[in-house]
N, C-alpha and C positions, 0 to 999 in steps of 0.2 A: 880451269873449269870445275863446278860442284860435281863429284865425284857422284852423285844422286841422280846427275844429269846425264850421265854418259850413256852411251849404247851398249847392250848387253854383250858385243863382239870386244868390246873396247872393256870394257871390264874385267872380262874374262881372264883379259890377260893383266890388266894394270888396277884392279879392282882392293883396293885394301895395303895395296903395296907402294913401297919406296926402295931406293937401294938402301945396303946394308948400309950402317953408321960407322963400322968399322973399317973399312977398305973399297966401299962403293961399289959392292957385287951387286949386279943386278938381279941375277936370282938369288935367295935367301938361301944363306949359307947353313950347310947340317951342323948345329950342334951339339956335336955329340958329347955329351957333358952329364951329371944327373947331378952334381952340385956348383953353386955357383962362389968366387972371394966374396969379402966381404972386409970394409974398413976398419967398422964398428959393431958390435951389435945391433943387427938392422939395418947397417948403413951398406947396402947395395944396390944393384943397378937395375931394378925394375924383378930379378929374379934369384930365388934363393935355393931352391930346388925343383928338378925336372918333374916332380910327377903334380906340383902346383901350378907351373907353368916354365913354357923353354921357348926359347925366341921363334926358333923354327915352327914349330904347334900354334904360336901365335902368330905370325906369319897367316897358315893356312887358314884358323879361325876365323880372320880379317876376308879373306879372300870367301870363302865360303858364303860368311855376311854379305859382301858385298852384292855378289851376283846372286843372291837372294833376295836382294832387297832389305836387309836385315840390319839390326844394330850390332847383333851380339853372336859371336860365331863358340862351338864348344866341339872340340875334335877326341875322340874315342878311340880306343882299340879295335872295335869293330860295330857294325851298325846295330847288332844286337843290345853291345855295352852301351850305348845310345837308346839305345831304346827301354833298358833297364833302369836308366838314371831318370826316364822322363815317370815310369811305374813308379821310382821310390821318391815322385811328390807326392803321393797317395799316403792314406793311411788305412788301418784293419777294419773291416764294414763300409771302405771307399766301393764305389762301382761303376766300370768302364762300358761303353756300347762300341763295339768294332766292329767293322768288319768282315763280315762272314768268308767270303773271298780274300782271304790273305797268306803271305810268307808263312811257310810251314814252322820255320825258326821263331816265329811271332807267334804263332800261336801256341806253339809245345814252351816260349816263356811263361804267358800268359795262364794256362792252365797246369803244367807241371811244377814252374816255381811261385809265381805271385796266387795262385788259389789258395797255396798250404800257408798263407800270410794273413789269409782274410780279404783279401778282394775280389769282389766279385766280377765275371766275365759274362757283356750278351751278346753274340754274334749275329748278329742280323743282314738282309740284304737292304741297304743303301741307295740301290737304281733310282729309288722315289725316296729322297730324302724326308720325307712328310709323315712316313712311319717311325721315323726316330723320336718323333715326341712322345711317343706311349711307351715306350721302355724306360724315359728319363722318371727318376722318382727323388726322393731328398737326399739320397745316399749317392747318385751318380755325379761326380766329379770331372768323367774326362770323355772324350767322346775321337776314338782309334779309328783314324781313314788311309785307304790308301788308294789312288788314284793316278793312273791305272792299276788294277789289283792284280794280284799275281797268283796265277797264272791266266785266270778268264778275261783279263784284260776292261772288267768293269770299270763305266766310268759314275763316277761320284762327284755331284752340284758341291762342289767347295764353297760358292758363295751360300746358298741355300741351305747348307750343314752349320755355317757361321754363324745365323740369322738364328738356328735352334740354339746355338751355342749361348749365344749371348744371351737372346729371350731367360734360361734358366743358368746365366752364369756357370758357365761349365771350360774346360781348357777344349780347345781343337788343336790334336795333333794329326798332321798329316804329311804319311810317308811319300816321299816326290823322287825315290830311287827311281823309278822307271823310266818318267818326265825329265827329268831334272830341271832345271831353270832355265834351261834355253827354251822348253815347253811350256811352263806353269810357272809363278812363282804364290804359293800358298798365301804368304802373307799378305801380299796386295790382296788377297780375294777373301780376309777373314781369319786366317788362322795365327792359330798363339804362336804354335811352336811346329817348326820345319825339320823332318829327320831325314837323313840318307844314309843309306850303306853305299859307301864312299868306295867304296871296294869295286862296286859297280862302273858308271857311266864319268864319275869325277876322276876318277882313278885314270879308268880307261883301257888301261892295258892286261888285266889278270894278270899285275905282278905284285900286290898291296893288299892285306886287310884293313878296313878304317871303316870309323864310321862319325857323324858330326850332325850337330842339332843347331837350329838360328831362331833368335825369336828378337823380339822388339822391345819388352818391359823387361826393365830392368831391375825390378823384381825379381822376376821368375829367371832371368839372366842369372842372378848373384844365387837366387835359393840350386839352380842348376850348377852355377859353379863350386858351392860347395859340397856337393852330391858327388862331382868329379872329381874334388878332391881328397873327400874322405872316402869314397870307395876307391880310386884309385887306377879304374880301367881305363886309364890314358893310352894314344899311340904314341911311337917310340920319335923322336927328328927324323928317321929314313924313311919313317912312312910319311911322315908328315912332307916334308919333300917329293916323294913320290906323286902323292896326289895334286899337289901344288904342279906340278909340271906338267900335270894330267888337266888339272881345269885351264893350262894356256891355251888347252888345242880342242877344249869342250864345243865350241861351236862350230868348227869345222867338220867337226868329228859327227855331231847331231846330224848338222844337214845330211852327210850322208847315209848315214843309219834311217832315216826318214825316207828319205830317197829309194837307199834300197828296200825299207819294207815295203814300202806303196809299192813298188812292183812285184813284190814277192807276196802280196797281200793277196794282189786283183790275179794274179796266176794262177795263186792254189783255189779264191773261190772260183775260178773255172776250170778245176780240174775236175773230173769225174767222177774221181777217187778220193775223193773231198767231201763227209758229208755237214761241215761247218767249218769257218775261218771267223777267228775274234780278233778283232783290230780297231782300234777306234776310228782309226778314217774311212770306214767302210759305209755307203748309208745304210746297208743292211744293221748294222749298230744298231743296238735297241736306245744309247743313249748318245748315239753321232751327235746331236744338237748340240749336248751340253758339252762335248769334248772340240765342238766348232766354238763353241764362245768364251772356254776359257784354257783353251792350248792354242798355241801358234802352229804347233803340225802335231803329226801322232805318233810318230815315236817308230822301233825298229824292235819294237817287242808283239811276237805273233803266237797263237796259239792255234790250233785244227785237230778236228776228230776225225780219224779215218772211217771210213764208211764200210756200215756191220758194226762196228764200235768192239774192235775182237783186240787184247791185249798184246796178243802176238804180232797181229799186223802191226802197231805201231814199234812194239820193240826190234823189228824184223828191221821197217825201214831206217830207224836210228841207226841200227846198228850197217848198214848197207850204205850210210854218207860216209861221203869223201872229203869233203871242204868244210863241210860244219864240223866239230868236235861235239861228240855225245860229252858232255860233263856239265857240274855245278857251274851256276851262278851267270852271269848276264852282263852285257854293258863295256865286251870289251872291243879292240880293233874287228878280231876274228869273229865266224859266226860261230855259234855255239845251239847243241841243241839237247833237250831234255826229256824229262818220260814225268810227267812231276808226281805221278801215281806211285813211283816206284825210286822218288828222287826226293827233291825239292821240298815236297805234299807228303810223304810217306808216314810221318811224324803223327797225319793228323787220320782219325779213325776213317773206313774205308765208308760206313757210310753218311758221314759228317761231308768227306772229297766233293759224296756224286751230289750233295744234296745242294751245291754251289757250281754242279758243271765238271766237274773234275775226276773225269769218268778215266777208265782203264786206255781208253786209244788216247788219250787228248796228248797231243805233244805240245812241246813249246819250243820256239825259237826265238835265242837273240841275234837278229841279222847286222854283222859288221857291215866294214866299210872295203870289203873285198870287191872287184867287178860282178855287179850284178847278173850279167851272166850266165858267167860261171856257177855262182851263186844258183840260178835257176835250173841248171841241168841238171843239180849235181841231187835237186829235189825230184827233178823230173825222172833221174835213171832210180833212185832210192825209192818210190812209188811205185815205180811200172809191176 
């Protein structure tokens, strides 16, 4: 069967893959190696050195592509070095519109390294894509979405951003960490180029940093590849492995994390002690519609502002759960939960935070795939 054709369960697992050529492993063997023989000069076997390319990375890449929808897979040392490689297509007097709602690591790139380069940064809000056309001028190049946006959980018209895209010839990259592709897949819906911190919900487990970009033109594939190999932020084969074993169980993994937010969603907006909850499958959602037409469900990423909006209360109950872990980052078995004020966000000026939502009490949750719950008391006794 066309591997195009398949079901996105069925992919997941057998998506880009065959067994090894050497011994008929079925899962792709770590190779840990940084150089490869060679007969002749030149005359080798598809690989000559690890940080051009190594069978395992390649492996993952393929996989990535696949359940993306994608032709061309490029895996990183972390989702940021990913996100660096897609900044150095630009050049000096290039200039980007993103995002105003985004990853604190995104933006402190953005403005602490690529400004002193010469590119320029507009952060805008996105809810109505139709404002994006008056920032775009002869100088802007690329157009930085993330959807759902992290940490307010905005959603962003991917098809509707595309349609600007192309009207003024521009790249659209869109970050789909939070979604992943069991929710979204960008490229069917317009965009160039697809980035994850892999580290996240591909990974799955908080044991991996990684990060991987998928696009479609092979163009922008080869100018991408060579970025990766002359900077050189590749991940190692064990990470590339890791993730790889991580997207077999990606879809198992989603429904649940779906599952239990939706319940953990509709809880907290009836708590009392709750004076906002941001989820996209909420209809209270300002932009529900567009997260019903082009996500399959909404994810196990939640955000709420304690009522009074007073920094202590919120640090009070982080610090008072049992089953979440207060710490960095998202997306993995366990639930985890955050302060992004003073975490995640911290990076980005205090009143740049509120001016996007991201006020002193706002917590965030990534809800695993532990019994729900459990899960809910364990919110319930950290509240009271």
């Amino acid at each position: 069967m066309a591997e195009k054709k398949l079901k996105f369960n069925t992919k997941a697992i057998h998506g880009g893959q065959t067994p090894d050529k050497a011994y008929g492993a079925v899962m792709p063997p770590i190779y840990q190696t940084s150089t490869y023989a060679q007969t002749t000069p030149g005359g080798h076997q598809g690989y000559e050195y690890s940080r051009s390319g190594n069978p395992t990375r390649a492996a993952l890449e393929r996989a990535v592509a696949s359940i993306e929808n994608g032709s061309f897979g490029l895996a990183f040392a972390s989702g940021l070095a990913a996100i660096d490689a897609v900044v150095k297509l630009l050049q000096p007097g290039d200039e980007v519109i993103s995002t105003n709602d985004l990853y604190g690591g995104s933006y402190r790139l953005f403005k602490k390294v690529f400004e002193n380069y010469g590119i320029k940064f507009h952060f805008i809000d996105m809810q109505d894509c139709e404002t994006i056309g008056g920032y775009v001028n002869e100088n802007t190049k690329l157009i930085w979405v993330e959807t759902p946006t992290n940490p307010m959980m905005n959603i962003i018209d991917i098809k509707g951003v595309s349609k600007i895209a192309r009207e003024h010839k521009l790249l659209l990259a869109v970050d789909n960490t939070f979604a992943t592709p069991f929710l979204q897949t960008p490229l069917d819906l317009g965009a160039d180029i697809v980035m994850h911190s892999a580290t996240k919900y591909l990974g799955g487990h908080s044991d991996v940093v990684l990060g991987v970009l998928v696009v479609n033109d092979k163009r922008l594939a080869d100018r991408l590849y060579f970025i990766q190999n002359a900077s050189g932020a590749i991940c190692g084969p064990m990470d590339s492995f890791l993730v790889l074993r991580g997207i077999k169980t990606l879809h198992v993994r989603m429904q649940r994390h779906c599952e239990n937010g939706k319940a953990i969603a509709r809880f907290l907006e009836d708590h009392d002690k709750i004076e906002k909850v941001y989820w996209p499958g909420l209809e209270s959602h300002p932009n529900h519609h567009v997260a019903k037409t082009q996500m399959n469900d909404f994810g196990g990423m939640i955000s709420f502002v304690i009522e009074g909006n007073r920094y202590e209360d919120a640090v009070r109950i982080v610090e008072r759960l049992k089953i979440f872990t207060l710490a960095e980052s998202l997306g993995g078995v366990e639930s985890l939960a955050g302060h992004p004020a003073s975490m995640t966000h911290a990076s980005i000026p205090k009143a740049e935070r509120e001016k996007s939502g991201i006020v002193d009490a706002l917590i965030r949750l990534s809800v695993g795939i532990e019994d729900v719950n459990d899960l809910i008391e364990d919110l319930r006794q950290a509240i009271a």
